[in-house]
N, CA and C atoms as an extended XYZ file, in Angstrom:
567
Properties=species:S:1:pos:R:3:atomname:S:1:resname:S:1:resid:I:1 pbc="F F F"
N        14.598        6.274      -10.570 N   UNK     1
C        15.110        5.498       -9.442 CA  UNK     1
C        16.507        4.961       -9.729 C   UNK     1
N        16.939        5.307      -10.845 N   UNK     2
C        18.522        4.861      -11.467 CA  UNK     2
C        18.183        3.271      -11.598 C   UNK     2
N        17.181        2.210      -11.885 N   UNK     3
C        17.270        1.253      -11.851 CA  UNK     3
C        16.490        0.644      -13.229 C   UNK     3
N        16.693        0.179      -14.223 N   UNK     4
C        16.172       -0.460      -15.069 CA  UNK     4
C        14.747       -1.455      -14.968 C   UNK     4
N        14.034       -1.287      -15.110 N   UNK     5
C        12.700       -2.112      -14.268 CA  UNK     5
C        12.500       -3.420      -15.157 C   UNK     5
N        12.715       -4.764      -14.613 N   UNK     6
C        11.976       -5.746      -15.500 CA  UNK     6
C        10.986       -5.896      -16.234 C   UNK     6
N        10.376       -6.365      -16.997 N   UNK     7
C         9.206       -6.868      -17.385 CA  UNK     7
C         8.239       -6.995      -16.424 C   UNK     7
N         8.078       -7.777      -15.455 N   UNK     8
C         7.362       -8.131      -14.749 CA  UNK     8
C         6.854       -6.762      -13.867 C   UNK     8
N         7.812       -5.936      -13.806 N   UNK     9
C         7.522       -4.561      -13.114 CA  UNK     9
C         6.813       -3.822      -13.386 C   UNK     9
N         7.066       -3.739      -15.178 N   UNK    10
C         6.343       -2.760      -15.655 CA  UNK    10
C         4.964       -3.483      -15.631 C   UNK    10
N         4.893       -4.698      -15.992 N   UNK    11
C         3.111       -4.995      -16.393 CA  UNK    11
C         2.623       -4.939      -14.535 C   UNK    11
N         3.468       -5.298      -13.751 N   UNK    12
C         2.370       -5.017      -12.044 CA  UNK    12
C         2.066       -3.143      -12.244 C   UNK    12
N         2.782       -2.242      -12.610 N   UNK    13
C         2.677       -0.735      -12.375 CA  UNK    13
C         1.664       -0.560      -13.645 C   UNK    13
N         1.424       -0.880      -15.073 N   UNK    14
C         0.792       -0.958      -15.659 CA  UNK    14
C        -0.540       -1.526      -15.197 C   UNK    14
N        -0.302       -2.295      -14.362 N   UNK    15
C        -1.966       -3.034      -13.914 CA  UNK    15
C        -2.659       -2.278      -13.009 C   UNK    15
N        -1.729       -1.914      -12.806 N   UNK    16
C        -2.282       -0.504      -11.179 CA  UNK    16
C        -2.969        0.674      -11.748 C   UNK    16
N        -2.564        1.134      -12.442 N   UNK    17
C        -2.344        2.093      -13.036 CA  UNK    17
C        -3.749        1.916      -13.724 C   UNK    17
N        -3.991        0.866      -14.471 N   UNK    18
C        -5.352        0.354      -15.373 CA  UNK    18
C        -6.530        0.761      -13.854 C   UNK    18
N        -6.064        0.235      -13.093 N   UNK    19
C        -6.952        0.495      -12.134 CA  UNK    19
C        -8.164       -0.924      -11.705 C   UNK    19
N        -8.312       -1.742      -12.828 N   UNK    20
C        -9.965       -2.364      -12.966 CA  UNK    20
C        -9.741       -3.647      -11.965 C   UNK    20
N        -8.441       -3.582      -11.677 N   UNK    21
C        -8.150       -5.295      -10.898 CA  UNK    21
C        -7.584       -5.036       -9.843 C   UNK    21
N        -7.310       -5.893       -8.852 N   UNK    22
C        -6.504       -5.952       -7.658 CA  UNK    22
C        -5.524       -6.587       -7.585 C   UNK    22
N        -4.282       -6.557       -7.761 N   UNK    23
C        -2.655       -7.124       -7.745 CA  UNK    23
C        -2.483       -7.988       -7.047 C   UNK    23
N        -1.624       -9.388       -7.538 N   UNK    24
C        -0.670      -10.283       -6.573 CA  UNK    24
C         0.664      -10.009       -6.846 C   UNK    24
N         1.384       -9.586       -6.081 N   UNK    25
C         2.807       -9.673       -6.444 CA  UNK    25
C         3.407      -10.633       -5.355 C   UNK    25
N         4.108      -11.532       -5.734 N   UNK    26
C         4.727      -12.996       -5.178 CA  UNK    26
C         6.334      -13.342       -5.678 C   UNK    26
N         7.312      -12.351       -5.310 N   UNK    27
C         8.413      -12.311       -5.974 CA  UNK    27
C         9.503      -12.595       -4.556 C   UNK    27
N        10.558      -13.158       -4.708 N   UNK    28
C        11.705      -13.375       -3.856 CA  UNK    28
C        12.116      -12.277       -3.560 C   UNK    28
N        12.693      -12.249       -1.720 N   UNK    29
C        13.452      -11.255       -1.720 CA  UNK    29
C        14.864      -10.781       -2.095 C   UNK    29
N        14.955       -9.390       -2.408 N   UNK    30
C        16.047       -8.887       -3.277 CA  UNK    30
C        15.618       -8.829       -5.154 C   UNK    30
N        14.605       -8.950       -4.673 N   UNK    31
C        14.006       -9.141       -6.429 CA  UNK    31
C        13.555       -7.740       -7.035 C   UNK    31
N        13.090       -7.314       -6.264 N   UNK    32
C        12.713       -5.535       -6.427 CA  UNK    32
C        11.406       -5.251       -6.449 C   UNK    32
N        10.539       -6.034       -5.507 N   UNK    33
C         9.303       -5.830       -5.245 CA  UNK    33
C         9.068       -4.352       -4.754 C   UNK    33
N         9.275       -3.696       -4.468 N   UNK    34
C         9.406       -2.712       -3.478 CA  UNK    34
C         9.340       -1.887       -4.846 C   UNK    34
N        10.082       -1.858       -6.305 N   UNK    35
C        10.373       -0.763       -6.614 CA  UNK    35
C         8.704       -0.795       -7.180 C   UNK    35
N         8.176       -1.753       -7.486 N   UNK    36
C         6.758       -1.702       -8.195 CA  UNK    36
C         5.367       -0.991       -7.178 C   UNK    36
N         6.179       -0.620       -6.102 N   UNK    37
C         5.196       -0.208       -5.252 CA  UNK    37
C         5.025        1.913       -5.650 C   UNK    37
N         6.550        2.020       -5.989 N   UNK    38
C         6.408        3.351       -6.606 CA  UNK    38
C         6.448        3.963       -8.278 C   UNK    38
N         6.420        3.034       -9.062 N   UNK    39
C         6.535        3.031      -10.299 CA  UNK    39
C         5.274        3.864      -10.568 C   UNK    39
N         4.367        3.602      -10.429 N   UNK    40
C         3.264        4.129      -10.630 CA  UNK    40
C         3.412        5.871      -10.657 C   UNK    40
N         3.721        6.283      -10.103 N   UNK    41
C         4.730        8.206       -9.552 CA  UNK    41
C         4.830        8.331      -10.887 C   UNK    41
N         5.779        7.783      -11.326 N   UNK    42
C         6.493        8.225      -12.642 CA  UNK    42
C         5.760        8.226      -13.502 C   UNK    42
N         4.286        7.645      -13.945 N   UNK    43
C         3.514        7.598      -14.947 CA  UNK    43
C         2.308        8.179      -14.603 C   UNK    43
N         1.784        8.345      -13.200 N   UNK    44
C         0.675        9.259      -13.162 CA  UNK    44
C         0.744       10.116      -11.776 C   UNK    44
N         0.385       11.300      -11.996 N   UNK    45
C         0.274       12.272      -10.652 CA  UNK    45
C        -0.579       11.685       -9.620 C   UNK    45
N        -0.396       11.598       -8.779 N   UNK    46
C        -0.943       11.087       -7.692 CA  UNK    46
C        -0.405       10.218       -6.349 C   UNK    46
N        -1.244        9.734       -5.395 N   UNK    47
C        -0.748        9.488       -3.952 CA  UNK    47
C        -0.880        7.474       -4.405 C   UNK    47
N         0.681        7.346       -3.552 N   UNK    48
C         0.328        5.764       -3.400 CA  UNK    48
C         0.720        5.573       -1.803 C   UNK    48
N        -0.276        4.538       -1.372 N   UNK    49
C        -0.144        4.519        0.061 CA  UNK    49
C         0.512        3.110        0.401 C   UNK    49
N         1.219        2.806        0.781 N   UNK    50
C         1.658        1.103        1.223 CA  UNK    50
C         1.467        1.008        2.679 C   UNK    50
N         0.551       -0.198        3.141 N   UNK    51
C         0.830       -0.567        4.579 CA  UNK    51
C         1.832       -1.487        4.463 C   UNK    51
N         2.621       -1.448        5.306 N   UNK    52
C         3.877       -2.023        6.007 CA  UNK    52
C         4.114       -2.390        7.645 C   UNK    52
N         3.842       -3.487        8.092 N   UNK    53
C         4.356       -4.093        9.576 CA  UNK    53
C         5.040       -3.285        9.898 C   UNK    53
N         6.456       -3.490        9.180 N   UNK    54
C         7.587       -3.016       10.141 CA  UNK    54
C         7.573       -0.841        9.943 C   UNK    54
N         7.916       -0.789       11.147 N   UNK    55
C         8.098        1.122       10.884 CA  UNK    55
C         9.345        1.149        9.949 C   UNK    55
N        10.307        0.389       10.604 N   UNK    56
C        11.565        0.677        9.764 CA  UNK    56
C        11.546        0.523        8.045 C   UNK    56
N        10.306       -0.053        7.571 N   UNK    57
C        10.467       -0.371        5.897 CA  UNK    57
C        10.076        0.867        5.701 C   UNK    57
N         9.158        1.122        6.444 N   UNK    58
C         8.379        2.602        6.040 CA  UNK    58
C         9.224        3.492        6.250 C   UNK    58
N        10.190        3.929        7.337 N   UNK    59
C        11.264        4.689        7.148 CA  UNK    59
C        12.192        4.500        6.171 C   UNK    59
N        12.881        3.668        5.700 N   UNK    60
C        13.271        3.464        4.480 CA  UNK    60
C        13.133        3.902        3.540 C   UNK    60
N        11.617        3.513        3.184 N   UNK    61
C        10.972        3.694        1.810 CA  UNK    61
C        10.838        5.199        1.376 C   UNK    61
N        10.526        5.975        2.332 N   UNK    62
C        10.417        7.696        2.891 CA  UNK    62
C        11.520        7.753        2.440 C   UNK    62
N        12.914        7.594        2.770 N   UNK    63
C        13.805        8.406        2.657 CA  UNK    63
C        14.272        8.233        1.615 C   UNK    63
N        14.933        6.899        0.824 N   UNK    64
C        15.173        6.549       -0.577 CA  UNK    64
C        13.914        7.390       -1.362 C   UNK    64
N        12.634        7.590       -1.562 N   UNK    65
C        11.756        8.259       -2.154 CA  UNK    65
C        12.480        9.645       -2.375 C   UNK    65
N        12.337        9.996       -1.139 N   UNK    66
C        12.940       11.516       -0.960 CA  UNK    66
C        14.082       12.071       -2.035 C   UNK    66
N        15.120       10.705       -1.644 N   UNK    67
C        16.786       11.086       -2.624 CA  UNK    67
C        16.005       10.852       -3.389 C   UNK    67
N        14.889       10.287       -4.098 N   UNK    68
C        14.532       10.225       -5.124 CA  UNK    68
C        14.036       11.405       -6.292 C   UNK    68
N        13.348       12.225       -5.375 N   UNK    69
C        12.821       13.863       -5.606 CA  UNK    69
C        11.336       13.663       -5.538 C   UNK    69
N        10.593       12.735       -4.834 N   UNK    70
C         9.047       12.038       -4.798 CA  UNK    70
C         9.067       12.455       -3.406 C   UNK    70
N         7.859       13.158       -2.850 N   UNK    71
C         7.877       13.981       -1.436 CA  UNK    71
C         6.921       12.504       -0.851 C   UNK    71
N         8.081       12.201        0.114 N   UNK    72
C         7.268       11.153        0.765 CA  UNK    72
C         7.020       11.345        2.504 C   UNK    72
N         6.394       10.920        3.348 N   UNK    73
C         6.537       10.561        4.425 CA  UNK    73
C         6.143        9.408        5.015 C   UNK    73
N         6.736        8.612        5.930 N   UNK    74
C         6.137        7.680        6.416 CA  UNK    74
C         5.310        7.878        8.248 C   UNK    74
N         4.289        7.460        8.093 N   UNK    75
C         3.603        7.105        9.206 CA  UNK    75
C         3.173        6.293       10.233 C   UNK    75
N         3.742        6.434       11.638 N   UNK    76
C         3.444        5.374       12.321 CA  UNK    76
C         3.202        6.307       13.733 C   UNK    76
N         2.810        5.457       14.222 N   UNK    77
C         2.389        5.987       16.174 CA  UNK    77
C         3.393        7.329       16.432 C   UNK    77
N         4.675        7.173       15.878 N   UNK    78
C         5.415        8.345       16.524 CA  UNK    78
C         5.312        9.366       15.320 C   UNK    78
N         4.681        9.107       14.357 N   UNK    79
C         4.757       10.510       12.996 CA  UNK    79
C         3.356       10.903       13.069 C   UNK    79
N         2.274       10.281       14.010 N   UNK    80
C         1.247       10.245       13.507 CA  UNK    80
C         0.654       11.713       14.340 C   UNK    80
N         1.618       13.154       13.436 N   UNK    81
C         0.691       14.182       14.139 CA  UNK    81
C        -0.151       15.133       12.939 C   UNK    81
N        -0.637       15.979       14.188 N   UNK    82
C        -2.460       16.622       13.114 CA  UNK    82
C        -0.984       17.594       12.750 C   UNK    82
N        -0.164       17.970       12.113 N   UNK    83
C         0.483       19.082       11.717 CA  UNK    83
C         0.839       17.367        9.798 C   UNK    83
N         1.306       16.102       10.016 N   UNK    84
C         1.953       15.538        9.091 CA  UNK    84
C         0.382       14.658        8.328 C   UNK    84
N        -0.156       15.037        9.297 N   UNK    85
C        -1.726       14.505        8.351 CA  UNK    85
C        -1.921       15.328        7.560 C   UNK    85
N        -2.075       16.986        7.933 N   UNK    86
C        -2.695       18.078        7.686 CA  UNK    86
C        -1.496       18.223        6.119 C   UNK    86
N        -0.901       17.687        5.968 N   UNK    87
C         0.062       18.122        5.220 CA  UNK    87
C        -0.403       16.862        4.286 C   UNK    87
N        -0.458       15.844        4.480 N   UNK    88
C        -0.896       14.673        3.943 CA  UNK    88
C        -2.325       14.986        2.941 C   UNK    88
N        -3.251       15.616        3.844 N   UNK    89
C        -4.739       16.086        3.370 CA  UNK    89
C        -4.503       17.033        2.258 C   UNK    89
N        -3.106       17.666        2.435 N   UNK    90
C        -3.127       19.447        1.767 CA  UNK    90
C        -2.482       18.336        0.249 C   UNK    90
N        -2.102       17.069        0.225 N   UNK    91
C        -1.515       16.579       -0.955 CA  UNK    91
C         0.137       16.935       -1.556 C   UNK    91
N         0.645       16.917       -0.204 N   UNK    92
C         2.007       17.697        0.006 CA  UNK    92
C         3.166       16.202       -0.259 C   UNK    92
N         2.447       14.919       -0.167 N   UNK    93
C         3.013       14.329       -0.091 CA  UNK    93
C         2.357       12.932       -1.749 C   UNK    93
N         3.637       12.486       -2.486 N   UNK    94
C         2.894       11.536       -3.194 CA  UNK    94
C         3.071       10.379       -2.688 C   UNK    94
N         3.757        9.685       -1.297 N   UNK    95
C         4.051        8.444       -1.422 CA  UNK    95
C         3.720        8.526       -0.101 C   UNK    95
N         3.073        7.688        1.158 N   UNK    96
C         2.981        7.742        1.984 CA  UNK    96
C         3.236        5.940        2.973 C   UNK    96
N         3.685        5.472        3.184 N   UNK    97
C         3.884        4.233        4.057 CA  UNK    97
C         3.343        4.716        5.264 C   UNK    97
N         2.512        3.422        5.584 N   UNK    98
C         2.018        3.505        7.214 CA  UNK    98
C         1.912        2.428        7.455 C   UNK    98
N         1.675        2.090        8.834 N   UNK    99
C         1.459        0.889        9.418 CA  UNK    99
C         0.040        0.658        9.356 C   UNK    99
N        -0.414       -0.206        9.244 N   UNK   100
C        -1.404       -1.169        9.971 CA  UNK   100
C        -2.108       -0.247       11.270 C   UNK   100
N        -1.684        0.068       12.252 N   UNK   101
C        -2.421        0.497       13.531 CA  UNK   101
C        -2.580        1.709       12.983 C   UNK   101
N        -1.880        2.357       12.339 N   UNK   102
C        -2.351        4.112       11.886 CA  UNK   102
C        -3.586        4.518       10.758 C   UNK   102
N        -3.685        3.098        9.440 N   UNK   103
C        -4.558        3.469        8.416 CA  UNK   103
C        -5.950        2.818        9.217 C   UNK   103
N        -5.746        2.109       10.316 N   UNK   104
C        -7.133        1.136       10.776 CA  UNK   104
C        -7.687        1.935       12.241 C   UNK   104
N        -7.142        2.827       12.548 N   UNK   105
C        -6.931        3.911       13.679 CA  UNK   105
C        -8.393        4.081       13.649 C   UNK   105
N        -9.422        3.334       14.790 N   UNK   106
C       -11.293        3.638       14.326 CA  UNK   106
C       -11.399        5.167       14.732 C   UNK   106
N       -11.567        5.686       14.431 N   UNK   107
C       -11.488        7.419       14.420 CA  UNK   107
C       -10.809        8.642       14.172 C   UNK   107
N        -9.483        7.731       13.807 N   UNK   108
C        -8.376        8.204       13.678 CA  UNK   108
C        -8.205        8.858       12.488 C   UNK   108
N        -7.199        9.790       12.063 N   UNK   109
C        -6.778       10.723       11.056 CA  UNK   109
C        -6.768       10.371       10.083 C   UNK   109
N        -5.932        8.956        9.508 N   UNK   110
C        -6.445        7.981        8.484 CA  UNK   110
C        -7.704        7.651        7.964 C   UNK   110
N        -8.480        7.363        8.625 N   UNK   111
C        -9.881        7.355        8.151 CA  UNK   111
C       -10.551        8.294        7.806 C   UNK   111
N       -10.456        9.636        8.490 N   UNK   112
C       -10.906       10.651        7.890 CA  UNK   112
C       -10.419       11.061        6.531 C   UNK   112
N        -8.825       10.877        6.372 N   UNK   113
C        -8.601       11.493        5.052 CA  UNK   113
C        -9.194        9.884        3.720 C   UNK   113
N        -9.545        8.815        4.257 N   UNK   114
C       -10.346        8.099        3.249 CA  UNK   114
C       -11.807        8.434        3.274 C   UNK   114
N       -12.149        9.252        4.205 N   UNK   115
C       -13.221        9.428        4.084 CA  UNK   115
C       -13.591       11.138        3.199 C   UNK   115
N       -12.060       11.388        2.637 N   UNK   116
C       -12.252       12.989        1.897 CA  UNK   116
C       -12.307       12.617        0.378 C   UNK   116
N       -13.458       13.041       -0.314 N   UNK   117
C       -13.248       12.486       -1.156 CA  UNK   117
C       -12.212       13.232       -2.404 C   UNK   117
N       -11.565       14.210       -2.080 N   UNK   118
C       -10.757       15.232       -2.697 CA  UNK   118
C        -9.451       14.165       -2.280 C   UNK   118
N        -9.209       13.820       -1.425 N   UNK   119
C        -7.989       12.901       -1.086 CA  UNK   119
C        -8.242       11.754       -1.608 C   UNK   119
N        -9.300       11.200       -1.482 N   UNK   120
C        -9.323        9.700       -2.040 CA  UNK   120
C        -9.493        9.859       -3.873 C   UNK   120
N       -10.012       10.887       -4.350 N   UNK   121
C        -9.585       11.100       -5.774 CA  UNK   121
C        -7.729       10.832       -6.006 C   UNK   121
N        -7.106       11.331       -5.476 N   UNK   122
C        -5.684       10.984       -5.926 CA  UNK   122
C        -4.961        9.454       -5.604 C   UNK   122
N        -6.068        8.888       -5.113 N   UNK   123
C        -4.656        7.608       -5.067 CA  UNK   123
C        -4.953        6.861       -6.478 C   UNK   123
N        -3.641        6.632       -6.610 N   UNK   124
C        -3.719        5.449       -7.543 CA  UNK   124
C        -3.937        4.097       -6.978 C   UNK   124
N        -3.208        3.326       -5.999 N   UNK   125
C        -3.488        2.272       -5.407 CA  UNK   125
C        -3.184        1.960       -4.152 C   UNK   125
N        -3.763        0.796       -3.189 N   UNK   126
C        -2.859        0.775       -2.184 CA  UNK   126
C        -2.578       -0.124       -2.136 C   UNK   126
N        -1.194       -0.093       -1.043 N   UNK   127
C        -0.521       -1.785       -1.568 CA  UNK   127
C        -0.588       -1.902        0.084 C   UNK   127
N        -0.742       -3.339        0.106 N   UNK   128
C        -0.103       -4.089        1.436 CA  UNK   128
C         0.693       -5.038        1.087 C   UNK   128
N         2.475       -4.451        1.603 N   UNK   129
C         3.239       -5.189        1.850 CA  UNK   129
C         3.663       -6.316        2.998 C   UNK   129
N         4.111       -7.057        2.431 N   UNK   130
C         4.410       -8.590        3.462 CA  UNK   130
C         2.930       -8.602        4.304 C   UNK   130
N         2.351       -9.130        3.407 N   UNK   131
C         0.973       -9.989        3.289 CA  UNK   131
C         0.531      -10.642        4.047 C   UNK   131
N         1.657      -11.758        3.951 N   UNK   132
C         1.826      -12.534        4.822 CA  UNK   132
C         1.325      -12.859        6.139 C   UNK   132
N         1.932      -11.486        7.038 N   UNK   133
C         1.958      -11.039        8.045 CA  UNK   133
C         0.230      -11.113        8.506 C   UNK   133
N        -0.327      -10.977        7.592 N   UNK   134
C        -1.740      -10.862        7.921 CA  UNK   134
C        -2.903      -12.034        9.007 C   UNK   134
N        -1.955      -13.180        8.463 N   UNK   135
C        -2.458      -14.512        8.946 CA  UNK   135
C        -1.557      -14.911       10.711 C   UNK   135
N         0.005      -14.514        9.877 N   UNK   136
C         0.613      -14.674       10.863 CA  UNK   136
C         1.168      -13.937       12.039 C   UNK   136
N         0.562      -12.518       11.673 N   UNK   137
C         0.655      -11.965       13.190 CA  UNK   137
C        -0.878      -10.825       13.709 C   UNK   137
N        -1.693      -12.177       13.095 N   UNK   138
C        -2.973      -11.456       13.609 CA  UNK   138
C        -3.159      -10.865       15.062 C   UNK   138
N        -2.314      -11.805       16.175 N   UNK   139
C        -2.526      -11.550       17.473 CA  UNK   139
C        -1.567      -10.722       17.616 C   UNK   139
N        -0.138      -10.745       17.132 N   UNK   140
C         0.881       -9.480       17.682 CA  UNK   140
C         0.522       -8.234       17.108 C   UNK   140
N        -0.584       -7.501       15.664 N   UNK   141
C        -1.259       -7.132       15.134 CA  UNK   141
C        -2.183       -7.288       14.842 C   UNK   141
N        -3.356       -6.968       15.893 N   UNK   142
C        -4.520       -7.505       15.270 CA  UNK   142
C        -5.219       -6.591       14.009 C   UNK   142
N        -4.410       -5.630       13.695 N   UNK   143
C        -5.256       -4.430       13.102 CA  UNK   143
C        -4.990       -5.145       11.641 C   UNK   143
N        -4.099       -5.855       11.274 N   UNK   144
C        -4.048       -6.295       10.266 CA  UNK   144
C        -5.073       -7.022        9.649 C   UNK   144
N        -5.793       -7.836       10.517 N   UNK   145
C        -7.062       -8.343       10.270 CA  UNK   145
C        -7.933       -7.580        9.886 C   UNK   145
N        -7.744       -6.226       10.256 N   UNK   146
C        -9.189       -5.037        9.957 CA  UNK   146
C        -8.946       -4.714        8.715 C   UNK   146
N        -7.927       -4.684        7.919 N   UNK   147
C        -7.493       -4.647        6.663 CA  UNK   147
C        -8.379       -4.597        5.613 C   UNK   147
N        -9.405       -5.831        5.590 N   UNK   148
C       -10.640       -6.076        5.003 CA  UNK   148
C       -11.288       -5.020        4.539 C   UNK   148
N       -11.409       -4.419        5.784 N   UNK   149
C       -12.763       -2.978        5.830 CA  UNK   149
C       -12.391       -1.995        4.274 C   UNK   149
N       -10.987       -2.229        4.318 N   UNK   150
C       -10.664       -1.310        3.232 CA  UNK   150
C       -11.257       -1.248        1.855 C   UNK   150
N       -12.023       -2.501        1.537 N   UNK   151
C       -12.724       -2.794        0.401 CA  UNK   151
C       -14.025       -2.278        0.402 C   UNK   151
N       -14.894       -1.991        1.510 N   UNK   152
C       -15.886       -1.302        1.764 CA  UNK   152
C       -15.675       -0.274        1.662 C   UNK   152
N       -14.275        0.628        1.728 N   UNK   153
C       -14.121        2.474        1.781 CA  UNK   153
C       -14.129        3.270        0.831 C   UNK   153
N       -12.950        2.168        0.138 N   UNK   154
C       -12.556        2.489       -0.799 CA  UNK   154
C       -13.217        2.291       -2.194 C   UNK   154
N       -12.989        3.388       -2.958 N   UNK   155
C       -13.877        3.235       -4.504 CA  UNK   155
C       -13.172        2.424       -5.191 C   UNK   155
N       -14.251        1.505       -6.033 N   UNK   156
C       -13.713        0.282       -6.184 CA  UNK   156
C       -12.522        0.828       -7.518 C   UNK   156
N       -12.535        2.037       -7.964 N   UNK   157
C       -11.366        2.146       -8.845 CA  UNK   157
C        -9.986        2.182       -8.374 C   UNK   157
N       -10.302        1.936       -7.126 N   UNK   158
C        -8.805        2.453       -6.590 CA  UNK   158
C        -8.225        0.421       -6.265 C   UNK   158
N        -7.466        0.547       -6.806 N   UNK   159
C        -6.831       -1.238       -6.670 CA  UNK   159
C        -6.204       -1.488       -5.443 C   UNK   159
N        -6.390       -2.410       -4.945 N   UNK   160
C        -5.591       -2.895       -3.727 CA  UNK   160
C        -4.430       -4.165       -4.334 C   UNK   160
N        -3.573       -3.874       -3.913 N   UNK   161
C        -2.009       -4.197       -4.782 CA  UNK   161
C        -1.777       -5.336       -2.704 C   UNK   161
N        -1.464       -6.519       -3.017 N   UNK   162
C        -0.729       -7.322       -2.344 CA  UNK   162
C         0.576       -8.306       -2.498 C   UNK   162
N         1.105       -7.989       -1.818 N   UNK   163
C         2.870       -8.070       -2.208 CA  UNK   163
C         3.325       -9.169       -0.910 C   UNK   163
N         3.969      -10.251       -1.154 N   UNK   164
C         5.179      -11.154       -0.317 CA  UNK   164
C         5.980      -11.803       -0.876 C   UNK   164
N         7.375      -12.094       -0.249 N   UNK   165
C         8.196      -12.708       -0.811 CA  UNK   165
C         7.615      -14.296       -0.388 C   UNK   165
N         7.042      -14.276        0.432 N   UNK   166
C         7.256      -16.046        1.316 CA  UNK   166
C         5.391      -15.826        1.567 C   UNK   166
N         4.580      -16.385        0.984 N   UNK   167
C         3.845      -16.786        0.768 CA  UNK   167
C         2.990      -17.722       -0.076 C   UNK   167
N         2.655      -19.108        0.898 N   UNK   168
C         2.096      -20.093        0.479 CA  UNK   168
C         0.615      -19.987        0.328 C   UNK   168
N         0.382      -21.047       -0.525 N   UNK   169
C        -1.100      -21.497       -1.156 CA  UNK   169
C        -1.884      -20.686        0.419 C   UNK   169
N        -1.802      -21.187        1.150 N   UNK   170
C        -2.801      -21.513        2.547 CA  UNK   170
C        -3.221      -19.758        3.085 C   UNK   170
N        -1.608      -19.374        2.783 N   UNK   171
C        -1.904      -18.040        3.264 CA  UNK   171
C        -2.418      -16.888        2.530 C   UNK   171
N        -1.802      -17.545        1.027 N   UNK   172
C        -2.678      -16.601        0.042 CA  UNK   172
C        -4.308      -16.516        0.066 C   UNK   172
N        -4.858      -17.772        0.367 N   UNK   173
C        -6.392      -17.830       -0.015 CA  UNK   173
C        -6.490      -17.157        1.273 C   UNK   173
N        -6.132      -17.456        2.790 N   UNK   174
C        -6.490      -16.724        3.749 CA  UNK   174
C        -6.337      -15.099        3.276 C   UNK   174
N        -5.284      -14.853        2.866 N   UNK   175
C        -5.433      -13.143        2.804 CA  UNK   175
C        -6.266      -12.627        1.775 C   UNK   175
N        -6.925      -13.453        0.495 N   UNK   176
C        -7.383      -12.986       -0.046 CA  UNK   176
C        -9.067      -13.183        0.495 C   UNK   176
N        -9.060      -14.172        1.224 N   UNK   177
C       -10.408      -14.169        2.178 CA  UNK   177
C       -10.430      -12.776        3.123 C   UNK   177
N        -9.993      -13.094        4.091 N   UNK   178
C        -9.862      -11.473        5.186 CA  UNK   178
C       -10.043      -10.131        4.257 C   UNK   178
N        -9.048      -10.491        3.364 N   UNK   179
C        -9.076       -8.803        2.684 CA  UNK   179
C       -10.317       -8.764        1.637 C   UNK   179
N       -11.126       -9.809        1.769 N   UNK   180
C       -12.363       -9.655        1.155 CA  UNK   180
C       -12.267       -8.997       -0.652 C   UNK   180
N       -11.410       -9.499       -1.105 N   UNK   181
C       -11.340       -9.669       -2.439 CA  UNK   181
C       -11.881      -10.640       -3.387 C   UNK   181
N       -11.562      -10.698       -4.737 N   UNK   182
C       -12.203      -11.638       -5.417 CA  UNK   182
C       -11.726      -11.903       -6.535 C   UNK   182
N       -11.509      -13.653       -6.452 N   UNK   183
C       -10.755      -14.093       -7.318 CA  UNK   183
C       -10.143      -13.528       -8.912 C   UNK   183
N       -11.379      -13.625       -9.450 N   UNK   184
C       -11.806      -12.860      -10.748 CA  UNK   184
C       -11.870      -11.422      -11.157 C   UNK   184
N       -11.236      -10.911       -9.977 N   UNK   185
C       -10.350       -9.273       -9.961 CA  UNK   185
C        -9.222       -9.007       -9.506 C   UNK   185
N        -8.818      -10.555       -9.493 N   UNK   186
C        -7.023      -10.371       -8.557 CA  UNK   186
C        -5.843      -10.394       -9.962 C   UNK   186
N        -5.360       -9.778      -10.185 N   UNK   187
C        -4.393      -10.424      -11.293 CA  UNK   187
C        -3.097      -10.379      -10.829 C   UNK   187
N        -2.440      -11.957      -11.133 N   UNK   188
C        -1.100      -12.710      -10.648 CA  UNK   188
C        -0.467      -12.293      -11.580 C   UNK   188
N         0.677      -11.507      -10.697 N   UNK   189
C         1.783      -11.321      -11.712 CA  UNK   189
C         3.101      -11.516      -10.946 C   UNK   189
């Protein structure tokens, strides 16, 4: 990524990577939260998925990946076709960003490929970025709230990684309530 990774970077991508816990990352913005979401690439083969609110982070993240030489795509309402799933399923891609309404989609393409277990063998983790968002735009997103379910799908080796710059006490315990986690498998870093 041409970027020197802190300390703190390497032990969140190291923790992922371990697999046995579920991540807090709580760092300021401009700090380089973002790069710990793909670190993981570089040390083991496999898919990392980030939900992201905004489309535009997820476009972002896709394309910097890309200059990167890491085959990414991002997914939202307007990417979300059976030709960029089908490509998704085939493992064409290691980094994938989606929104919220696309991975919680009740029938939708997303769920099926968590429900493959040839696909769900490759992730290393998933992250939900700006966390936050979870509490505070339950009603402009309600799918964010469905978020939860993901702990029921998913095999518990696969870590769920949560990331904000601006998150307080109130909202942390709320998101770690909703997303139905547990204390004593979260590790703060």
């Amino acid at each position: 990524f041409g970027i020197r990774p802190c300390l703190w970077q390497l032990k969140i991508a190291e923790a992922l990577l371990k697999g046995d816990h579920d991540v807090l990352c709580t760092v300021g913005t401009g700090m380089g939260k973002t790069l710990v979401f793909w670190m993981p690439l570089l040390f083991h083969q496999g898919i990392q998925i980030v939900i992201t609110p905004l489309n535009m982070l997820g476009k972002q993240n896709a394309t910097s990946l890309t200059k990167a030489g890491i085959k990414a795509i991002s997914i939202s309402s307007e990417t979300a076709t059976p030709e960029n799933f089908a490509a998704i399923c085939a493992l064409k891609y290691q980094a994938v960003p989606v929104s919220p309404e696309q991975i919680m989609k009740l029938n939708g393409e997303f769920e099926k490929l968590l429900k493959n277990d040839l696909f769900m063998a490759q992730i290393i983790s998933i992250v939900i970025d700006e966390v936050h968002c979870l509490t505070n735009w339950e009603e402009f997103c309600p799918e964010y709230k469905e978020l939860g379910h993901l702990h029921y799908i998913l095999p518990s080796i696969i870590p769920i990684m949560i990331a904000s710059a601006t998150l307080t006490k109130y909202t942390l315990t709320n998101a770690v309530h909703l997303l139905h986690m547990h204390a004593d498998k979260l590790t703060a870093i």
